[in-house]
Every structure is written in C-alpha cells, then in structure tokens.
KOLKOL-641575 format. One record per residue (C-alpha): residue number from 1; x, y, z. Coordinates in Angstrom, 3 decimals, always signed. Last residue first. Example, Ala and Ser with C-alpha at 12.3 -4.5 7.8 and 13.67 -1.06 7.14 Angstrom:
BEGIN
node num 2	c1 +13.670	c2 -1.060	c3 +7.140
node num 1	c1 +12.300	c2 -4.500	c3 +7.800
***
This chain:
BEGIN
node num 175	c1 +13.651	c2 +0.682	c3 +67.163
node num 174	c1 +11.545	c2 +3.724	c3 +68.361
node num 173	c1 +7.844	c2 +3.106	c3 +69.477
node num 172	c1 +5.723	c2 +6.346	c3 +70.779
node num 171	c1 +6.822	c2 +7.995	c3 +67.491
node num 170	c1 +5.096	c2 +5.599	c3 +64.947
node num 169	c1 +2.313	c2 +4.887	c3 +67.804
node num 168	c1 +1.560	c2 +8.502	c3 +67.314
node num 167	c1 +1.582	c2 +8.903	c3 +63.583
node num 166	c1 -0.843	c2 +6.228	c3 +62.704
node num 165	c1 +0.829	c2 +3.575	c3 +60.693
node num 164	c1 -0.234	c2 +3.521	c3 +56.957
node num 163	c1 +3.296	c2 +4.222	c3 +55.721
node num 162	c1 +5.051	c2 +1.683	c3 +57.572
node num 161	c1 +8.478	c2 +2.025	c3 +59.320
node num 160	c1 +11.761	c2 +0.782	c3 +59.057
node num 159	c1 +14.411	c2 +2.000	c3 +60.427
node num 158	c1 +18.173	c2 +1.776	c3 +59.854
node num 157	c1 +20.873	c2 +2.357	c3 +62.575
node num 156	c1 +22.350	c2 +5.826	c3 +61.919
node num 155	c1 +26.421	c2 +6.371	c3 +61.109
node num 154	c1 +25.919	c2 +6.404	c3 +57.961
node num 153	c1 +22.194	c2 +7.195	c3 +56.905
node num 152	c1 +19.188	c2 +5.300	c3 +56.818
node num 151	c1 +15.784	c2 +5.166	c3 +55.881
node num 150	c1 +13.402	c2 +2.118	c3 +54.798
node num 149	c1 +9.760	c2 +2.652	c3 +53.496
node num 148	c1 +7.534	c2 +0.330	c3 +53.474
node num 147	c1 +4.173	c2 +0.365	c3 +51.391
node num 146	c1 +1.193	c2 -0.739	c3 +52.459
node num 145	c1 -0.545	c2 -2.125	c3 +49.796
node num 144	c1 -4.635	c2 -1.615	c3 +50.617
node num 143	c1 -7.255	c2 -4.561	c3 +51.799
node num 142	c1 -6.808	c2 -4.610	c3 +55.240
node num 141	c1 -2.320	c2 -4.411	c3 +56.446
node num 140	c1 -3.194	c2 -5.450	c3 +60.370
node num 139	c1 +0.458	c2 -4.735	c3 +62.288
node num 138	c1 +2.251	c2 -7.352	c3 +64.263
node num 137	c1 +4.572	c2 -5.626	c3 +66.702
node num 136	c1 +8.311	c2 -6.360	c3 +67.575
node num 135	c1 +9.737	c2 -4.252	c3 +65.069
node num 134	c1 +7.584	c2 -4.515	c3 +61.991
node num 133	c1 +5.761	c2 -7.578	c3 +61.353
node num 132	c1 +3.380	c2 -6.826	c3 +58.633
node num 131	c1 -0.007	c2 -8.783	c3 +58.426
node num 130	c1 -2.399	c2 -9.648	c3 +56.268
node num 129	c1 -6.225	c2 -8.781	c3 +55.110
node num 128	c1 -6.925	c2 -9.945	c3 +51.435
node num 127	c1 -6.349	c2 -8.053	c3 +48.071
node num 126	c1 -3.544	c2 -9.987	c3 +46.380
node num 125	c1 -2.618	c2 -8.135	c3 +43.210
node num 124	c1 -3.335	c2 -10.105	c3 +40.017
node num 123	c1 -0.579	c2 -9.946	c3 +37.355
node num 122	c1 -0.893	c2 -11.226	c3 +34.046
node num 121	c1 +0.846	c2 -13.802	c3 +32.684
node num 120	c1 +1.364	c2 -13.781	c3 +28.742
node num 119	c1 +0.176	c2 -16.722	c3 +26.941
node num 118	c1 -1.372	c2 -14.851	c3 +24.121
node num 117	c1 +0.792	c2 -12.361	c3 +23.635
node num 116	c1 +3.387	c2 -15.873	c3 +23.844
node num 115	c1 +1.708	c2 -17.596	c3 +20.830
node num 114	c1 +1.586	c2 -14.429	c3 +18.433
node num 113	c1 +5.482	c2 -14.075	c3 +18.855
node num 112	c1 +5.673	c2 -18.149	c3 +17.987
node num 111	c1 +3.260	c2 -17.865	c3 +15.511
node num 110	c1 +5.031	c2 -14.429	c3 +13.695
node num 109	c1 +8.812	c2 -15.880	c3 +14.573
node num 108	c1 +8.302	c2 -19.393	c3 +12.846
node num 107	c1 +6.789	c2 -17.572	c3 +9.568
node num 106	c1 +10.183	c2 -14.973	c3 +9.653
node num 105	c1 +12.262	c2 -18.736	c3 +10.003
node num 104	c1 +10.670	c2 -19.624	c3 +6.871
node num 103	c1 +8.888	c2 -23.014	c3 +5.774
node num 102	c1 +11.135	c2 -26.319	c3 +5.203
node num 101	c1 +10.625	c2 -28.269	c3 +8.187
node num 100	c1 +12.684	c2 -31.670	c3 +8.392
node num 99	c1 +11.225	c2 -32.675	c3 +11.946
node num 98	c1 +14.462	c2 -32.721	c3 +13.872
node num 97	c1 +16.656	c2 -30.338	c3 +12.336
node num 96	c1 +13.986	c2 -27.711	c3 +10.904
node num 95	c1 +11.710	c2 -28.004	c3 +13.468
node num 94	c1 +14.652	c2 -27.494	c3 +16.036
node num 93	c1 +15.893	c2 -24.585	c3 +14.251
node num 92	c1 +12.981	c2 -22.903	c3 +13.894
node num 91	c1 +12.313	c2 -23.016	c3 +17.875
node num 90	c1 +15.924	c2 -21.841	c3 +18.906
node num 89	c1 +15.245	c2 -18.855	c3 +16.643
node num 88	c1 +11.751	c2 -18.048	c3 +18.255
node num 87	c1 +13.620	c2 -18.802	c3 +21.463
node num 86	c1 +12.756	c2 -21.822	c3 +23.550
node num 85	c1 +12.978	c2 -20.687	c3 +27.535
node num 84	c1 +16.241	c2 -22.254	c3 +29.747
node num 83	c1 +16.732	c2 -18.781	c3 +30.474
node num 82	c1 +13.931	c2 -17.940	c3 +31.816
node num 81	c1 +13.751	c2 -20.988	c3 +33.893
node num 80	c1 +11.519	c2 -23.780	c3 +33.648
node num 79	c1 +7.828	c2 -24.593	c3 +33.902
node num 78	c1 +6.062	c2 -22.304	c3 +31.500
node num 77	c1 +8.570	c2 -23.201	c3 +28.796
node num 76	c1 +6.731	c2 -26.251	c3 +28.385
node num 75	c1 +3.580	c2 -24.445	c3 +27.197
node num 74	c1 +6.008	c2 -22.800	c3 +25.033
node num 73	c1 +7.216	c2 -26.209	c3 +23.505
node num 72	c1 +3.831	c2 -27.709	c3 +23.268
node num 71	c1 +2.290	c2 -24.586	c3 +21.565
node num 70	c1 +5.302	c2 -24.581	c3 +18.721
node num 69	c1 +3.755	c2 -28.384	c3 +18.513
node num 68	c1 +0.659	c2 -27.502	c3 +18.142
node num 67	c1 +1.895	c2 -24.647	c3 +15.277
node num 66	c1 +4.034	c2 -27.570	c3 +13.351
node num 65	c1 +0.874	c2 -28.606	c3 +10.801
node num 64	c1 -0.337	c2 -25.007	c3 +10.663
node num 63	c1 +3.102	c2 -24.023	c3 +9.443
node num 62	c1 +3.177	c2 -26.412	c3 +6.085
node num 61	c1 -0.316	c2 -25.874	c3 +5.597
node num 60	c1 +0.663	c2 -21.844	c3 +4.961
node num 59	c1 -0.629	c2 -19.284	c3 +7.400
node num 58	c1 -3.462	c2 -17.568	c3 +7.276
node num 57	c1 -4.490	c2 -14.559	c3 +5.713
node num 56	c1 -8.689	c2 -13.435	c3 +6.350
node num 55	c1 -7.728	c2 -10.251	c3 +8.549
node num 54	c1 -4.992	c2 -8.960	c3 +5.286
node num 53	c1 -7.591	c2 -6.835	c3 +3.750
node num 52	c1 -9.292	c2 -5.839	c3 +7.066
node num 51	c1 -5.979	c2 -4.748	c3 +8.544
node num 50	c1 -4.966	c2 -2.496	c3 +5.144
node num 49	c1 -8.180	c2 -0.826	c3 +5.763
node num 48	c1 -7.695	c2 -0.214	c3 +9.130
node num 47	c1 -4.200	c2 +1.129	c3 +8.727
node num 46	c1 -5.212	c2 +3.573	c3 +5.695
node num 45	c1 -5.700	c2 +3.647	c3 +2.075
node num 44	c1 -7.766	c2 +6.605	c3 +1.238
node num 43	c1 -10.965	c2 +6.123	c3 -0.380
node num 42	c1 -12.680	c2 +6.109	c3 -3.435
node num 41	c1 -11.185	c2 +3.582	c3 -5.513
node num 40	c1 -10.437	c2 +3.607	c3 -9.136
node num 39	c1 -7.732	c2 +5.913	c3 -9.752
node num 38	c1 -6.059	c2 +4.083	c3 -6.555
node num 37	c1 -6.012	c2 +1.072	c3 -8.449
node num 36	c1 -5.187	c2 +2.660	c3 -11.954
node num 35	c1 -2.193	c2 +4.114	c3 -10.090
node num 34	c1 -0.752	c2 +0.915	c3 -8.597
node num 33	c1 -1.432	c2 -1.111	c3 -12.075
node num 32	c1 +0.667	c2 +1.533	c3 -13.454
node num 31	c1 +3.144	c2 +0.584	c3 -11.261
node num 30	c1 +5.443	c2 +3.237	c3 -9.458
node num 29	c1 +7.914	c2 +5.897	c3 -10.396
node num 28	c1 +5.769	c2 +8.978	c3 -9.252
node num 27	c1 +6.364	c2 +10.452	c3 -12.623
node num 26	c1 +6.137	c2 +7.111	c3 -14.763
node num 25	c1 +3.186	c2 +6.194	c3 -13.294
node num 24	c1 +1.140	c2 +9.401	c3 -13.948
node num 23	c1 +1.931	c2 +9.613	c3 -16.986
node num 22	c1 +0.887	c2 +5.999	c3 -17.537
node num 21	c1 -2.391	c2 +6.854	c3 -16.182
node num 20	c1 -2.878	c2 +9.807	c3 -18.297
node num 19	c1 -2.224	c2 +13.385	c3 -16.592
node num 18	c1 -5.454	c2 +15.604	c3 -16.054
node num 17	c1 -3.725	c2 +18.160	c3 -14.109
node num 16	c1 -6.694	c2 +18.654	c3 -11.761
node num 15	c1 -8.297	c2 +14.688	c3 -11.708
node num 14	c1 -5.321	c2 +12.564	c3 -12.852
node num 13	c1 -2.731	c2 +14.211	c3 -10.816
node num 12	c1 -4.816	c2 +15.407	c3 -7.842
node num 11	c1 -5.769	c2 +11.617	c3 -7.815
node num 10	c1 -2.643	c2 +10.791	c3 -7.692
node num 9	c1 -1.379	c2 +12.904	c3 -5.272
node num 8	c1 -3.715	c2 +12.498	c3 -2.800
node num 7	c1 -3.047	c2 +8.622	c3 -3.062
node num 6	c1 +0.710	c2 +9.787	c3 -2.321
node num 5	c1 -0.298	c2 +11.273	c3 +0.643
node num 4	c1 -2.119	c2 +8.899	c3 +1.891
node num 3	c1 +1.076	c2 +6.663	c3 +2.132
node num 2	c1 +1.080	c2 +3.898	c3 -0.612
node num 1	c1 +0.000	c2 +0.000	c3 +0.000
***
C-alpha cells in the first residue's frame, strides 16, 4: 500500500492536471497497475483498511501442521527458567533439524510471537487482610498495599516504618 499522501497525489494528478495513467506512473515511479487502483477507488488507504484486507491470511499448511507443537514447547517453557525458555530462533531450528521443516524462520517468529501475547501472565494483586511484622509488633495491612519505606544514613541504625501507621504509635515506638 502507498502513504495517503501519495493517493492524494494521484488523484490530484489525474483529476486537476489531467495526466494519463501511464503519466502518472512514470512520474511517481510506481506501477501503473498501482495508479489505476487508486484511480479507481474512493478512499484513502489507511491502517484499518490495510488490517481488514490482510484479517482473512493464514498461514501456509506447512506451518499449521508444526503450530501444536510450537504450543507444546512454550507451554513447556512455562515450567523452567527464563533462560532455559525456547527462542523463536531456537524453535525454527529445532523443526527444521528434527522434523525436516522447510517453511521460513520470519513464519516461525510471527506464531511463535503471536503464541506468547497470548500466553502472557498477568498480574493479580492480592487483596486480602495480612499482616506486617515490623519491630516487635504485628500490624493489620486490610485490603490496601502498604508500602515500606526504609531510611538510613551512615552512622544511623536503619528503620523501618510503615506508611499507613498512625503517627503517634510511629513515634511512641523507636527501634
């Protein structure tokens, strides 16, 4: 597809300067097949038209055949390290090598890319009552993060204190 611009520009071309076609072309140095397109359509090319045209594109058999087994590997990535984790790379070459795949690596990278958006943890914050123990006393955290906040300086012994803790037990209590 051409920048909106350039669509502009055709039909300003065609419409205002009345250039032919192949006049056309051969100034903006792209297909005549290109301008007659654009000649003929009404509206702009744009993201969400270019997403509805390529929407129905799958991939070839040759990928759909390996993409449960791309799904197998990730799902088993789940369960070990980071590092230890199949990369897109490390995934192509393994089809390739051990199950004689012939498709692209760029294919590989799409599904397997695709595959982990859709497998992506999420994080869900813990919203029940617990406890902090800070000094010696066991403080109620309900339903809120209490943050902690740790100061010190160098020749000071650190403390700790909550955020949430009234003002005048914070000063009655010391470390």
């Amino acid at each position: 597809m051409i920048a909106v611009a350039q669509f502009h520009l055709i039909k300003f071309l065609a419409e205002r300067e009345g250039l032919s076609q192949r006049e056309i072309a051969r100034k903006l140095q792209i297909s005549r097949n290109t301008v007659a397109k654009y000649l003929q359509g009404d509206t702009a090319p744009t993201a969400a038209k270019r997403r509805q045209v390529y929407a129905h594109r799958r991939y070839s058999a040759e990928v759909e055949h390996v993409i449960p087994l791309i799904d197998q590997w990730l799902k088993e990535d789940q369960q070990v390290w980071k590092k230890q984790r199949h990369t897109a790379a490390r995934i192509y070459r393994r089809l390739r090598d051990e199950y004689g795949f012939t498709g692209s690596e760029s294919n590989i990278r799409k599904v397997v890319a695709q595959r982990r958006a859709q497998q992506q943890e999420v994080f869900i914050p813990n919203w029940d009552s617990s406890f902090n123990l800070i000094g010696a006393r066991q403080m109620s955290r309900l339903a809120v993060r209490s943050p902690v906040c740790i100061f010190s300086a160098c020749n000071c012994r650190p403390v700790a204190r909550s955020l949430f803790e009234p003002t005048a037990a914070r000063n009655r209590s010391r470390f």
